[in-house]
C-alpha positions as CSV (number, residue, x, y, z in Angstrom):
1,X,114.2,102.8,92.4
2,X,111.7,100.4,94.2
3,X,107.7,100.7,93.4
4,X,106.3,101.2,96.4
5,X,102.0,100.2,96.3
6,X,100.4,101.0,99.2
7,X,96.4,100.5,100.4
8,X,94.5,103.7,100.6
9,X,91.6,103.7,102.6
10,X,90.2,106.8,101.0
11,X,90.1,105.1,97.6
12,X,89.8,101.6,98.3
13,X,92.3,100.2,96.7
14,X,96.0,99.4,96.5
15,X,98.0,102.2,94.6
16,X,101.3,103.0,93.1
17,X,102.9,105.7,95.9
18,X,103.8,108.6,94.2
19,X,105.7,110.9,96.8
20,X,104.3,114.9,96.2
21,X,107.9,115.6,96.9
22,X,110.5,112.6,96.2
23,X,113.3,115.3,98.3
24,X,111.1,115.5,101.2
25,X,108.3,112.1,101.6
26,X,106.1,113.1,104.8
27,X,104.3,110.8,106.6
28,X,102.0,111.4,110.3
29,X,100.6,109.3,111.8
30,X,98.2,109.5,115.8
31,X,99.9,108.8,118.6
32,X,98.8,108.0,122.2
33,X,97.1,110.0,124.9
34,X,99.5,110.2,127.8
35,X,97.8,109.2,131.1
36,X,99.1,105.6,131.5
37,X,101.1,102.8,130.1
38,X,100.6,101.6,126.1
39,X,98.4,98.4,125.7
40,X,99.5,95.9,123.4
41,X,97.2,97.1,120.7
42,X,98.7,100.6,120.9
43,X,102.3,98.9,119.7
44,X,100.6,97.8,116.4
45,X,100.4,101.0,114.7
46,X,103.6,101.9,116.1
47,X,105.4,98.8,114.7
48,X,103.8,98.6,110.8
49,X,104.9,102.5,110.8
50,X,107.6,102.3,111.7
51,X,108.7,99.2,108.9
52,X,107.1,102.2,106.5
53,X,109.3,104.8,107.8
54,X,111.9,102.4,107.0
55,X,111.1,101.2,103.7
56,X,111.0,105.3,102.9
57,X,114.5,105.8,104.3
58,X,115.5,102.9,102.4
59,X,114.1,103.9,99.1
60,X,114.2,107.7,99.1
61,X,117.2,108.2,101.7
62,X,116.8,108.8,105.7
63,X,117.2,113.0,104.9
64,X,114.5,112.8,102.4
65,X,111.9,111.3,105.0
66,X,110.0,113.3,107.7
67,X,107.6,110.8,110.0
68,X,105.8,113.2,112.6
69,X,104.1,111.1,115.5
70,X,102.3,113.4,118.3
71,X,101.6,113.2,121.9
72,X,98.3,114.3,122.9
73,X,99.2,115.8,126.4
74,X,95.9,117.7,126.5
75,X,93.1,115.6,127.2
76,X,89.4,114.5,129.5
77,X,91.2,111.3,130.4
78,X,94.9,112.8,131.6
79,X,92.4,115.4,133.7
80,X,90.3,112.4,135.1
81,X,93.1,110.2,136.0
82,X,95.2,113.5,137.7
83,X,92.0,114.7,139.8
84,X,91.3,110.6,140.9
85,X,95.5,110.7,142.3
86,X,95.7,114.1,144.0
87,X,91.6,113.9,145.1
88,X,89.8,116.8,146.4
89,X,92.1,120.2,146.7
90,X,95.3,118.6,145.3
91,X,97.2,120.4,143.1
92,X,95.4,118.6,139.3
93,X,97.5,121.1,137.3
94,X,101.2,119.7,138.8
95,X,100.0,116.2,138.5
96,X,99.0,116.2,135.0
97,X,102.8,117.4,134.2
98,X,103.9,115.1,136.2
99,X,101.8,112.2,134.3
100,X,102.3,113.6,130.9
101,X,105.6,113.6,131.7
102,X,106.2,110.2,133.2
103,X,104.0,108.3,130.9
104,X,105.5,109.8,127.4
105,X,108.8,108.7,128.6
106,X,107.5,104.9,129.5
107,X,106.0,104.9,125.8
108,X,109.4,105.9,124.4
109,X,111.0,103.4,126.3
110,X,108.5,100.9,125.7
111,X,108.3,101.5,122.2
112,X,111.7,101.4,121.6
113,X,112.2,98.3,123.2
114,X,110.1,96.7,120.4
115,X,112.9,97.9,117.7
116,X,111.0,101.0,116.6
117,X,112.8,104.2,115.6
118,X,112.1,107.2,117.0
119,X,110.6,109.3,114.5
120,X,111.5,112.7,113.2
121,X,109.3,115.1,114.9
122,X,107.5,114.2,118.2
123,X,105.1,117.5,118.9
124,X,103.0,118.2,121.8
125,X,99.6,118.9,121.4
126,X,100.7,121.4,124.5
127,X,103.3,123.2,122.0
128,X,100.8,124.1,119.8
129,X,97.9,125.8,121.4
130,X,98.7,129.1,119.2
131,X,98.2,127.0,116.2
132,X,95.1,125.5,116.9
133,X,93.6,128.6,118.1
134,X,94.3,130.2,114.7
135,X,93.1,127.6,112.8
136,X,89.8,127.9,114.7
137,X,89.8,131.8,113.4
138,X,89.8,130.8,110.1
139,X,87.7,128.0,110.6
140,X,84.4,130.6,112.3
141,X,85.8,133.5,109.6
142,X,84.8,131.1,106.5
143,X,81.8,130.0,108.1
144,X,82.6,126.2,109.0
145,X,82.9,126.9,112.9
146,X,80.8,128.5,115.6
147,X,81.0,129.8,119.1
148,X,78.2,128.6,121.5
149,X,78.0,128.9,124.8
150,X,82.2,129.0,125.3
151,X,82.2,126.4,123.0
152,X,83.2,126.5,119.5
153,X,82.0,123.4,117.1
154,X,82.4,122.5,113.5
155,X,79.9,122.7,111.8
156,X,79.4,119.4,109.6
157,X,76.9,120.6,106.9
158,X,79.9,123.1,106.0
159,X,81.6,120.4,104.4
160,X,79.9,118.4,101.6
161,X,82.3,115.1,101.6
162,X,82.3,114.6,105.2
163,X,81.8,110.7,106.0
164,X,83.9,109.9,102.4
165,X,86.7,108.4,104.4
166,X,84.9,105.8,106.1
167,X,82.3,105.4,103.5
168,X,79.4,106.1,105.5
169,X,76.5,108.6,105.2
170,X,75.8,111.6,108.3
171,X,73.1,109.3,109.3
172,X,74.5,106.2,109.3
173,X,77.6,107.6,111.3
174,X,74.5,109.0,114.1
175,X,73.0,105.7,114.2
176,X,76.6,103.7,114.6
177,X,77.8,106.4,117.4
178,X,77.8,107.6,120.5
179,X,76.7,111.8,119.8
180,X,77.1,114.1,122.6
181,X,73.8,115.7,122.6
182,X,74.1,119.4,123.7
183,X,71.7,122.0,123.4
184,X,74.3,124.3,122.4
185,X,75.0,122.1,118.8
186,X,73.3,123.3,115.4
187,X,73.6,119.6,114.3
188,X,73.9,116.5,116.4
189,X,77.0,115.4,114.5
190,X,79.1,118.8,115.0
191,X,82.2,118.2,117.1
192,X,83.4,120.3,119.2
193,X,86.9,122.9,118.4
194,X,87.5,124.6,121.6
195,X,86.0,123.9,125.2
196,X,85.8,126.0,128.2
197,X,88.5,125.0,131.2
198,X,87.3,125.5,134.9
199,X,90.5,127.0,136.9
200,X,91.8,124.0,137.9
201,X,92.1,122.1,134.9
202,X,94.3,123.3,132.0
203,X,93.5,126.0,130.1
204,X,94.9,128.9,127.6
205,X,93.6,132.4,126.9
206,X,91.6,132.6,124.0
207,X,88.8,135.0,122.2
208,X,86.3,132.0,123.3
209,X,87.7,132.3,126.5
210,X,89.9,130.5,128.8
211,X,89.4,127.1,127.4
212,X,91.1,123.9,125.8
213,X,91.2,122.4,122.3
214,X,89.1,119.4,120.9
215,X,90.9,116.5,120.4
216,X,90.5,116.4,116.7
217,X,92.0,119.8,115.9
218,X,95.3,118.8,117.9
219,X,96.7,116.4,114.7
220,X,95.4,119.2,112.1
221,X,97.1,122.1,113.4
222,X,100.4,119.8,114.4
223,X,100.2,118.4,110.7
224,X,99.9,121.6,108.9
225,X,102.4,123.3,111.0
226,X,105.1,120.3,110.7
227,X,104.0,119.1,107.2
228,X,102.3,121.4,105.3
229,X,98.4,121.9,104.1
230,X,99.6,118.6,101.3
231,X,101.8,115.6,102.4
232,X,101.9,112.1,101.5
233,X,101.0,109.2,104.4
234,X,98.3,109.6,106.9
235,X,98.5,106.7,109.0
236,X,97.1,105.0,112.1
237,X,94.8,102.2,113.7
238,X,90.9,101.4,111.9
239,X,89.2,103.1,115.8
240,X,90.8,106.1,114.6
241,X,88.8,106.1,110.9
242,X,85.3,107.3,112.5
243,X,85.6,110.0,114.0
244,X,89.3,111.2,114.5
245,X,90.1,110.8,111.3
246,X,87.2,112.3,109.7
247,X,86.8,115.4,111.7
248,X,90.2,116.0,110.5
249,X,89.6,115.9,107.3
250,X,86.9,118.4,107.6
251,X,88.6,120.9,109.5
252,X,92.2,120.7,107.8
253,X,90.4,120.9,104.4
254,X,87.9,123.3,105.4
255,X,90.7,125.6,107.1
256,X,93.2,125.0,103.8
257,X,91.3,124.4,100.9
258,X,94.0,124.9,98.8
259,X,95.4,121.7,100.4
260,X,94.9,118.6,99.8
261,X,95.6,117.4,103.6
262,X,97.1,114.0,103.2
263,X,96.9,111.7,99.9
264,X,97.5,108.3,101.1
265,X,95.3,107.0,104.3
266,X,96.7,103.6,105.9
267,X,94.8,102.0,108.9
268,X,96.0,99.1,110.6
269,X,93.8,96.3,112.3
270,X,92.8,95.1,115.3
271,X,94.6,93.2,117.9
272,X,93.3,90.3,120.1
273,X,94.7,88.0,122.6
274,X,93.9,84.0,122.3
275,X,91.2,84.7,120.0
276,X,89.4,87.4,121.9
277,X,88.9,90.9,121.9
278,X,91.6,92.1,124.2
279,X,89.8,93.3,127.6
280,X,90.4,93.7,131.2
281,X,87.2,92.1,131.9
282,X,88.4,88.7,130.2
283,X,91.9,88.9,132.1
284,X,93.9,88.8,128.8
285,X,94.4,93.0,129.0
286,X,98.0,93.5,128.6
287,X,100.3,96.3,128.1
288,X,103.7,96.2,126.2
289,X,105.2,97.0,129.7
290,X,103.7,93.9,131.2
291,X,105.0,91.8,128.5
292,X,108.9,92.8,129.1
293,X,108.4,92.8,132.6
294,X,107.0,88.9,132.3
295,X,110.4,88.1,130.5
296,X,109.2,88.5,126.9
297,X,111.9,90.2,124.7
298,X,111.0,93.1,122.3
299,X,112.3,91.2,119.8
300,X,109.7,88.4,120.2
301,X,106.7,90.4,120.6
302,X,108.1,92.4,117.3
303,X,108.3,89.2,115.2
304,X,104.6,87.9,116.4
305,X,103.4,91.5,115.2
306,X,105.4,91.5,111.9
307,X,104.0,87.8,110.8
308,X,100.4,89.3,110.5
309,X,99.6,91.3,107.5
310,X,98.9,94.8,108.6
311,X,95.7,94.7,107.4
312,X,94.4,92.0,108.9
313,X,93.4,91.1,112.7
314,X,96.6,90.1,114.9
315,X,95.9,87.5,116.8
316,X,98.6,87.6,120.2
317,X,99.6,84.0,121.7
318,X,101.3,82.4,124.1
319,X,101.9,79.6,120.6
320,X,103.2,81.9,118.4
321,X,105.5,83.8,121.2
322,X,107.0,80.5,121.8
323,X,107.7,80.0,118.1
324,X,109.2,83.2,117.5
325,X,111.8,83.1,120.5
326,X,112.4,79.7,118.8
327,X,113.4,80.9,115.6
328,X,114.9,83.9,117.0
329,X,117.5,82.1,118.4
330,X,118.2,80.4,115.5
331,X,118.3,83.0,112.8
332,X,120.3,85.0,115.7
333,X,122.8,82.1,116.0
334,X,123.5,82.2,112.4
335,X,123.2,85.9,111.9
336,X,125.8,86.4,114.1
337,X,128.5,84.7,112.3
338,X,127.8,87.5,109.6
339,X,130.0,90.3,109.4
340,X,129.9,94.1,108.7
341,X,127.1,96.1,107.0
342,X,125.5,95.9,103.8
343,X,122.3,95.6,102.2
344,X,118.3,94.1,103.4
345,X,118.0,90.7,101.3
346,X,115.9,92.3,98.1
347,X,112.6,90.4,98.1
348,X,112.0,91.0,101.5
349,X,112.4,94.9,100.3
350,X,109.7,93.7,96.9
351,X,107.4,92.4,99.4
352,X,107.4,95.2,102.0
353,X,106.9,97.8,98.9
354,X,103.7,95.8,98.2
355,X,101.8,97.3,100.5
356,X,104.1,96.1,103.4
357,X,103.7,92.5,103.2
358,X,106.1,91.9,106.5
359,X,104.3,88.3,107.2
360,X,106.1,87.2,103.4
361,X,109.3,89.4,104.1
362,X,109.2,86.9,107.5
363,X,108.9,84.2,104.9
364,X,111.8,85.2,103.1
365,X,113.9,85.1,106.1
366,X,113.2,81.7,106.7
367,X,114.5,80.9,103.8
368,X,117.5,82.8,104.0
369,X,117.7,80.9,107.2
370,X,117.3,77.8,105.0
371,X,120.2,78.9,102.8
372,X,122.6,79.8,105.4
373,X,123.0,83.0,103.9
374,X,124.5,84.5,107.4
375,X,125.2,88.2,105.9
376,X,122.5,89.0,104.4
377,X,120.5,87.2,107.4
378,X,121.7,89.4,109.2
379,X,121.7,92.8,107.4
380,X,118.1,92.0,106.5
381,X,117.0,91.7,110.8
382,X,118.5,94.5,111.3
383,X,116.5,96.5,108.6
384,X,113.5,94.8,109.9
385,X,114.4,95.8,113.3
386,X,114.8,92.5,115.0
387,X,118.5,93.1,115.6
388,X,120.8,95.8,116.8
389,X,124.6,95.9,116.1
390,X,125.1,92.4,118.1
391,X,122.5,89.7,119.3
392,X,120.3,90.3,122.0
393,X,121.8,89.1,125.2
394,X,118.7,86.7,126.1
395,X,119.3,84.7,122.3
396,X,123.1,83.8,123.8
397,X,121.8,82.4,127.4
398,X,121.7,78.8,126.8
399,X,118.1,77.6,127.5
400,X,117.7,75.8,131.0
401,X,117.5,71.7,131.5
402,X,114.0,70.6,132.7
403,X,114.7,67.1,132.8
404,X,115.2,66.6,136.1
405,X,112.5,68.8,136.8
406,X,110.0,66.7,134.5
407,X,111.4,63.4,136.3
408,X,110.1,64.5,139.2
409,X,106.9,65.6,138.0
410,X,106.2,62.5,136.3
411,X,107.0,60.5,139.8
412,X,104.3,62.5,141.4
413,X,102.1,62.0,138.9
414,X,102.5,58.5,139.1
415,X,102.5,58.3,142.7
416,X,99.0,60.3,142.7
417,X,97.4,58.1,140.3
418,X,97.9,55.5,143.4
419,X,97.5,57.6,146.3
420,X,95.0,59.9,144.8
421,X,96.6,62.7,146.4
422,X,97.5,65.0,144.1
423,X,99.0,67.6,146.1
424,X,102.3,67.7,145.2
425,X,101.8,67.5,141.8
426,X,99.6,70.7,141.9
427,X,102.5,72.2,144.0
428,X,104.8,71.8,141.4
429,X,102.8,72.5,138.8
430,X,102.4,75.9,140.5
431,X,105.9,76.6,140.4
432,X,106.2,75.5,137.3
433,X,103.7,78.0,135.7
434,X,105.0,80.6,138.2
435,X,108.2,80.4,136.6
436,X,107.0,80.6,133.0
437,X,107.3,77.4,132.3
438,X,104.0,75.6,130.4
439,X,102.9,72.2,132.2
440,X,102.4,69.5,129.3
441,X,101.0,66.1,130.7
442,X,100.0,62.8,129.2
443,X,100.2,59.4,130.6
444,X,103.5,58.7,128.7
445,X,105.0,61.6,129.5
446,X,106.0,65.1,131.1
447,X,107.5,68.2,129.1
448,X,108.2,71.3,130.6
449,X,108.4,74.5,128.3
450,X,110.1,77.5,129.1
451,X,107.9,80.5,127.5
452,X,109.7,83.8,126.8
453,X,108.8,85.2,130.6
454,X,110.8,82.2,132.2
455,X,112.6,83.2,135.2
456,X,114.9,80.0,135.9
457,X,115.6,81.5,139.5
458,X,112.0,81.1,141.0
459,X,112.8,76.7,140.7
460,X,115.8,77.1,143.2
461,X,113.6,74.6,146.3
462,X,111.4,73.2,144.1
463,X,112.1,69.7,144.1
């Protein structure tokens, strides 16, 4: 059977996995808060998961693996974006089902368009209110919760390793934070269980009250109740370390001690765009929706993701997007002379197992590439999730001639230099761009690129 290593945050360092059940490996891992369409940096933890949750079916059998991903369908933000449609006196209740609703069903499609698998169980925070209220019980009987003021908070002096995760002290995690400062809290950095809920904004019955959970205790009651107080794989982005992931540490160990929550913590990196922070003050704010919408294929924006260590900061281009469409349709091109099913080439299975290495498993299908080895080629995108049963229909189009189109460009260019009018040659390089093409000038020459987002139809009257 393949080693798998794999980096755990909570120790530091990269270790051999060791499943606490090889008959039933059980990994969770965050998912998104429902109230509007996934960024591109949401897609990153949802991609490197989901190569793990195939690397697990691969090595210990799809009936042996159980990867729970949640929807949080209970939240401040779902509430503030429902009362800012409906406004004063609308029904906020009916529109946050109709949001939740709506915007779980664009991630899945979304998501899905980027090759990932659905995974085994997909709970609602919404399903399991009964849970989390329990778990709060136990939580105030043992003494690691309290009720003030219709709010219940753990209490973080009640549990002696909190901040171990993360590696910082209860000071330093203050200092680097923002603390809600409430009279009601024995300790600035207690987090709140259980809040109160004004009538027209969700709320459940509870001996606190009518009120709504925290956000931290949603993933501890769905975890224990889908995967026990032990499982393996813990998994998600490095925002979600301080405090998500530490306040459920606290309360799932505090409420089962005889647990050990999970053993294995995985945390992905950033993204950025261009070599920035991803914002929508900066213009380069993007979600995966955009993306297809602009004509880039799932399979593209996949390949860009997988050729960046997990680990390490993802840096999104319009460069690299352009490469992998490139290669894409020349691995697809080959890979489609391959026939039936069969096996993943095995190195790119060694490198995922160390500590999913996908930017060398990427590697390895270049040289594959290289060796014209079609079948495996072929069985080995497919376990990567770059191909289905048959190539993508947008690999078989035959890329569009420019030449014409950077004739005429050139002519205008020339005739500017002369005239000093430059009009029509910002005319068409409007078009250009508004067609996805890239605009590459130099006194010898013209080239026209088509990026992934080219739309061929919007040059018909151009020149």
């Amino acid at each position: 059977m393949t080693t798998i290593k794999l980096h755990n945050t909570k120790t530091r360092q990269k270790e051999v996995f060791e499943p606490l059940d090889p008959d039933n490996v059980r990994m969770y891992v965050c998912g998104p808060t429902v109230y509007d369409r996934a960024h591109l940096g949401n897609a990153r933890p949802v991609i490197v998961f989901d190569v793990l949750f195939r690397l697990l079916r691969h090595v210990y059998g799809p009936e042996h693996v159980t990867y729970v991903r949640n929807f949080t369908d209970v939240d401040d933000k779902i509430n503030a974006r429902a009362i800012e449609n409906v406004g004063e006196g609308g029904d906020v209740n009916a529109e946050i089902a109709r949001i939740t609703e709506m915007t779980t069903q664009w991630f899945l499609d979304d998501m899905g368009a980027l090759g990932a698998l659905e995974p085994t169980q997909m709970p609602r925070a919404t399903q399991y209110i009964g849970q989390m209220v329990a778990m709060i019980e136990k939580l105030i009987a043992d003494g690691h919760a309290y009720e003030a003021e219709g709010h219940v908070l753990f209490s973080v002096e009640s549990y002696a390793t909190y901040g171990a995760l993360s590696g910082r002290s209860v000071d330093d995690m203050i200092a680097g934070s923002r603390v809600e400062v409430a009279p009601y809290k024995r300790n600035p950095m207690d987090f709140v269980l259980w809040k109160p809920s004004s009538d027209d904004l969700p709320g459940w019955d509870s001996p606190w009250g009518r009120g709504r959970p925290g956000w931290h205790i949603e993933c501890s009651a769905m975890s224990y109740e889908l995967l026990g107080e032990s499982f393996d794989i813990h998994g998600g982005g490095n925002d979600l370390m301080f405090p998500h992931h530490e306040n459920e540490i606290a309360q799932s160990c505090c409420a089962h001690p005889e647990g050990g929550f999970a053993q294995v913590w995985m945390h992905n990196e950033m993204l950025q765009v261009e070599g920035k922070k991803m914002s929508k003050s900066l213009g380069n704010f993007f979600t995966v929706h955009d993306l297809l919408e602009q004509g880039y294929p799932g399979e593209v924006i996949r390949f860009v993701f997988l050729s960046t260590h997990y680990r390490k900061p993802m840096d999104w281009t319009e460069a690299k997007a352009r490469e992998a469409e490139k290669t894409l349709r020349k691995w697809y091109a080959q890979a489609a002379q391959g026939v039936g099913t069969g096996e993943p080439y095995k190195p790119v299975i060694n490198l995922l197992a160390d500590d999913l290495n996908s930017a060398g498993a990427i590697a390895e299908c270049h040289q594959l590439s290289l060796a014209d080895d079609v079948s495996m080629l072929r069985h080995t995108l497919q376990f990567l999730g770059l191909m289905g049963d048959d190539v993508p229909a947008w690999a078989s189009a035959p890329k569009a001639d420019l030449s014409e189109f950077e004739v005429q460009l050139f002519e205008a260019r020339k005739t500017a230099m002369k005239t000093k009018d430059f009009s029509e040659v910002d005319r068409l390089k409007s078009a250009f761009v508004e067609a996805g093409v890239e605009v590459r000038m130099s006194k010898e020459r013209v080239e026209l690129v088509p990026g992934p987002g080219f739309d061929p139809a919007k040059l018909e009257g151009v020149v």
